[in-house]
C-alpha positions in Angstrom: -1.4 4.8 14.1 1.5 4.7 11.6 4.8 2.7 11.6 7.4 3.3 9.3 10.3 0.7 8.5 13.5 1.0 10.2 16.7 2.0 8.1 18.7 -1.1 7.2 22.1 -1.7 9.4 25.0 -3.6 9.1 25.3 -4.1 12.6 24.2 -7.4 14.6 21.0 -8.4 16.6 20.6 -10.5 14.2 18.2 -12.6 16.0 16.2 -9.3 17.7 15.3 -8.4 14.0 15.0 -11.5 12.0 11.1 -10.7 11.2 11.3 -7.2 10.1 11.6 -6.7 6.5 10.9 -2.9 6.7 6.8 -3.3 6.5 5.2 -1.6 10.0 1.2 -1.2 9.7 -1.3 1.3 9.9 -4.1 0.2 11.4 -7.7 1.6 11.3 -8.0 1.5 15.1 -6.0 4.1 17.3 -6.2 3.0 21.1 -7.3 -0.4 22.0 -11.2 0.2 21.8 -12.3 2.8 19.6 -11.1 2.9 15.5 -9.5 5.9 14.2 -9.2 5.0 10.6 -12.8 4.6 9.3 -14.7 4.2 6.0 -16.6 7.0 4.6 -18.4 4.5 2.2 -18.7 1.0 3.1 -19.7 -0.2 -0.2 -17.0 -2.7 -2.0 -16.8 -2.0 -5.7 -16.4 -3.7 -8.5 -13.6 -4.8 -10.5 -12.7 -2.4 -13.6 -13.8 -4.4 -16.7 -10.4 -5.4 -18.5 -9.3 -3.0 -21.1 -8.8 -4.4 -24.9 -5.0 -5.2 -25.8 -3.2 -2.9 -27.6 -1.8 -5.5 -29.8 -4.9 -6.4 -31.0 -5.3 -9.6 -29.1 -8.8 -10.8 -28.4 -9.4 -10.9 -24.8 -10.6 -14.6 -24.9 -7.1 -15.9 -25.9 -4.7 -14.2 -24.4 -3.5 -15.1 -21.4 -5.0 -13.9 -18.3 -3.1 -12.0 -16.1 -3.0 -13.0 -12.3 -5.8 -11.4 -10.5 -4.7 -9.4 -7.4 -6.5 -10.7 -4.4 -8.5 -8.7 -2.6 -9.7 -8.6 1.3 -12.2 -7.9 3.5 -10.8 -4.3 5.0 -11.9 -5.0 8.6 -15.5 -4.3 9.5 -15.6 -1.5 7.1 -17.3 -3.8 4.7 -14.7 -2.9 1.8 -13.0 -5.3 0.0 -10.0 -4.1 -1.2 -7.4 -5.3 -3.6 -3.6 -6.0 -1.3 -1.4 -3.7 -3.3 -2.0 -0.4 -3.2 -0.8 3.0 -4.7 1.2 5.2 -2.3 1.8 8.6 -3.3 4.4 9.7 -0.2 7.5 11.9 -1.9 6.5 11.1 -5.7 3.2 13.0 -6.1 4.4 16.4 -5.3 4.5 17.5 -8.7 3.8 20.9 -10.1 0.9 21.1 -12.9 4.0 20.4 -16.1 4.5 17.4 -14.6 1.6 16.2 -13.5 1.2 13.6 -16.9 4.2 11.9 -15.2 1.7 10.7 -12.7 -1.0 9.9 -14.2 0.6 7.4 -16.2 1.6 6.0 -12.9 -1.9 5.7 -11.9 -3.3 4.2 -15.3 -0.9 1.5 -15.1 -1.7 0.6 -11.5 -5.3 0.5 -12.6 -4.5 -1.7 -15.4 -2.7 -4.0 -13.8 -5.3 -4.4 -10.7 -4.7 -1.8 -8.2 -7.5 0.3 -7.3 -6.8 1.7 -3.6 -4.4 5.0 -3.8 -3.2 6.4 -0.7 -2.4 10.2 0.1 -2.2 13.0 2.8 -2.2 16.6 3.7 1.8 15.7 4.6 2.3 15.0 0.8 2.0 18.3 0.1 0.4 18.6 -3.1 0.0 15.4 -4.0 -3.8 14.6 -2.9 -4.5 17.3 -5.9 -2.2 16.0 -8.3 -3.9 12.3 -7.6 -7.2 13.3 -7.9 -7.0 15.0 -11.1 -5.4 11.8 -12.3 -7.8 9.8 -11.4 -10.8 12.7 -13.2 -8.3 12.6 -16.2 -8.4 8.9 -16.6 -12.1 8.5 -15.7 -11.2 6.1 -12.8 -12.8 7.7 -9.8 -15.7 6.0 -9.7 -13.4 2.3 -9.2 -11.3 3.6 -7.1 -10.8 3.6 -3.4 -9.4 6.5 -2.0 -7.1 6.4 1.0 -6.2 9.3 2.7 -5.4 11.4 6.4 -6.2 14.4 8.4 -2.6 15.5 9.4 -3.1 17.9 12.8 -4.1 18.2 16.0 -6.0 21.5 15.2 -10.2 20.9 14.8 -10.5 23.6 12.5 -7.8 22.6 10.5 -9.0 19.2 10.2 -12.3 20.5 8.7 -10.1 22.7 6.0 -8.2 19.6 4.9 -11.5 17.0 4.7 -13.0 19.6 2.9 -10.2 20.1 0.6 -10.1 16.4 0.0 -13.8 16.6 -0.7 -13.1 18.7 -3.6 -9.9 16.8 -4.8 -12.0 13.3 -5.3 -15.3 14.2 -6.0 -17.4 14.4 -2.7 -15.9 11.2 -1.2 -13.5 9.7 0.4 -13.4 5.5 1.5 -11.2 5.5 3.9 -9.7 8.5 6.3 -7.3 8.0 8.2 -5.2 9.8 11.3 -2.3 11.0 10.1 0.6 9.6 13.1 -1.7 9.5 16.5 1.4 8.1 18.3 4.3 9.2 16.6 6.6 5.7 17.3 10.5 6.6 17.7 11.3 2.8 17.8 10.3 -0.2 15.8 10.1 -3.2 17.7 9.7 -6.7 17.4 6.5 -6.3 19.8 4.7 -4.9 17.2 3.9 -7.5 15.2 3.5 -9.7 18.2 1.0 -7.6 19.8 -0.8 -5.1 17.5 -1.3 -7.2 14.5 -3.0 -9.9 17.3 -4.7 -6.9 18.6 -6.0 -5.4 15.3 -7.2 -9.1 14.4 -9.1 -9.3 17.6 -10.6 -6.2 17.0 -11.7 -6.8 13.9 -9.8 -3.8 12.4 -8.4 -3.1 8.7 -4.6 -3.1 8.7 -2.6 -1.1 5.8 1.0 -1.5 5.8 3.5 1.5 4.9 6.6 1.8 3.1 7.9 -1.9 2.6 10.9 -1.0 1.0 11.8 1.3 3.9 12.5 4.2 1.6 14.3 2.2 -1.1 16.9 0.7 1.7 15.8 -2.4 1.9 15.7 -2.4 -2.0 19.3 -2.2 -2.0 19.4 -5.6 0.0 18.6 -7.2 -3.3 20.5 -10.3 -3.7 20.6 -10.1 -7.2 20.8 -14.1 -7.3 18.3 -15.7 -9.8 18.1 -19.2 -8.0 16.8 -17.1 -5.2 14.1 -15.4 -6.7 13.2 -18.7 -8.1 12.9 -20.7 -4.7 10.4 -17.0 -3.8 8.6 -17.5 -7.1 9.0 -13.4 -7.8 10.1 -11.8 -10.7 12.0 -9.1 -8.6 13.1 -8.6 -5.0 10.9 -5.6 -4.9 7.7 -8.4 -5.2 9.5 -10.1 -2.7 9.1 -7.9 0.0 5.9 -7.4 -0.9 4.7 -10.2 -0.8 6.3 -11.1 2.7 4.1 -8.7 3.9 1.1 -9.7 2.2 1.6 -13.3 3.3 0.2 -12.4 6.7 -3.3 -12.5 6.6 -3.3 -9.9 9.3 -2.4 -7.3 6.4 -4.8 -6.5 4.4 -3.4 -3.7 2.1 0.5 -2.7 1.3 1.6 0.5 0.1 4.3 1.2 -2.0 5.1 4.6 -3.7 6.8 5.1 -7.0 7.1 7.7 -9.8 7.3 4.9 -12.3 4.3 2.9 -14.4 6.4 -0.2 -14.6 7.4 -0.3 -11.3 3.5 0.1 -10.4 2.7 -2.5 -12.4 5.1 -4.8 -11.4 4.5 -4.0 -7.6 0.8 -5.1 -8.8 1.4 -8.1 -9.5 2.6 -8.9 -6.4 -0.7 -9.5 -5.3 -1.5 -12.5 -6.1 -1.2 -16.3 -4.2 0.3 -18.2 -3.8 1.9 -16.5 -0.6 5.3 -17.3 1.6 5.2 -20.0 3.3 7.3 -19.7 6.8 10.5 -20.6 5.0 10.2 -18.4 2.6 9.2 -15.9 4.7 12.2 -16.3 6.9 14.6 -16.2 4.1 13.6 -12.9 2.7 13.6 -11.6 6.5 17.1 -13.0 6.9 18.1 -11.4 3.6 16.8 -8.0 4.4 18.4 -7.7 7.5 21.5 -8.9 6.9 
């Protein structure tokens, strides 16, 4: 079951919205018993072993970058790092450009992020990522996210196998591409679902939190303010609203751009908002 953000108004309600910051979940359960988003392996892996600096640094004395935290994905018995690699409107490339995104995904890896997340809806971006992921040898650390997109049986076996053959046999978690097609965002939802999904014991994975780039625009552009959030960007700030309920357990955010990816990594780390700071990035991003 998917939500997606609301657009950003100008208008009032002020008080209606002040806890949306654009970030709706998916979560691995569809009705209010049975899961619809499962794992096809429940095996956690490992953290990739830190590549060598290419300034020549030793390992042992530079200094460390933050790890991004990783949680237990429900009862699926993944663990899985918070920020993850979307892939929605910026991996449907044709084959000239395809090196564009697999410097995207290189940098992700690098900087921590090892869940990617696709669908059949991407058009041909479930390809496109899984020949980046052959290209850079990173298949085997990665955790693949992904959706059958129909309401067709048949059709839903052509896709799954498809996606077989994109990322080598497997795929960690599937997913059902919009069961309840939601045309309103409410408040409720976080009141009730999240509570639900916690109850339930299910993994949550929360889409688009930049709403398409329009809550991006609600960037203050202060300094003292991204000082008080302790972010380097307002783009980590709305991450990391999202990620500072512990009901979340992954966040999603496409781009077409290594530095953004690595910057959206980093994200992912504690220490999270508190409610203050949580209420102040709300109140920013919706005006």
């Amino acid at each position: 079951m998917a939500w997606s953000a609301p657009r950003a108004s100008g208008s009032g309600r002020s008080a209606r919205r002040s806890r949306r910051t654009g970030t709706w979940p998916t979560t691995s359960g569809g009705s209010r018993r049975r899961p619809t988003t499962v794992a096809g392996t429940t095996r956690s892996r490992a953290g990739r072993t830190s590549r060598p600096s290419s300034s020549g640094t030793c390992a042992s004395t530079a200094a460390p970058k933050p790890r991004v935290e990783h949680r237990g994905f429900g009862r699926t018995g993944l663990s899985v790092p918070v920020v993850g690699l979307g892939t929605w409107n910026v991996f449907d490339l044709p084959r000239s450009r395809e090196p564009d995104a697999r410097s995207v995904v290189d940098a992700a890896f690098e900087a921590g992020t090892r869940l990617v997340d696709s669908s059949p809806m991407y058009g041909r971006a479930e390809g496109v990522l899984g020949r980046a992921l052959e290209a850079g040898g990173l298949r085997d650390d990665a955790i693949v996210a992904t959706k059958v997109w129909t309401p067709r049986v048949e059709e839903g076996r052509r896709q799954l196998a498809s996606q077989l053959a994109s990322f080598a046999g497997r795929i960690e978690l599937e997913q059902v591409h919009n069961l309840v097609a939601w045309r309103e965002h409410l408040d409720w939802l976080e009141r009730e679902v999240l509570p639900l999904a916690e109850e339930l014991g299910l993994g949550v994975i929360a889409m688009r939190p930049f709403a398409e780039g329009s809550l991006l625009r609600r960037d203050p552009r202060d300094p003292a303010v991204l000082r008080e959030l302790g972010v380097g960007s307002w783009a980590q700030a709305l991450l990391r609203w999202t990620l500072s309920d512990p009901r979340v357990h992954v966040v999603i955010a496409a781009t077409s751009s290594a530095a953004h990816a690595a910057a959206n990594a980093a994200a992912g780390s504690p220490p999270w908002f508190d409610e203050e700071q949580r209420a102040l990035v709300a109140r920013l991003a919706t005006g």
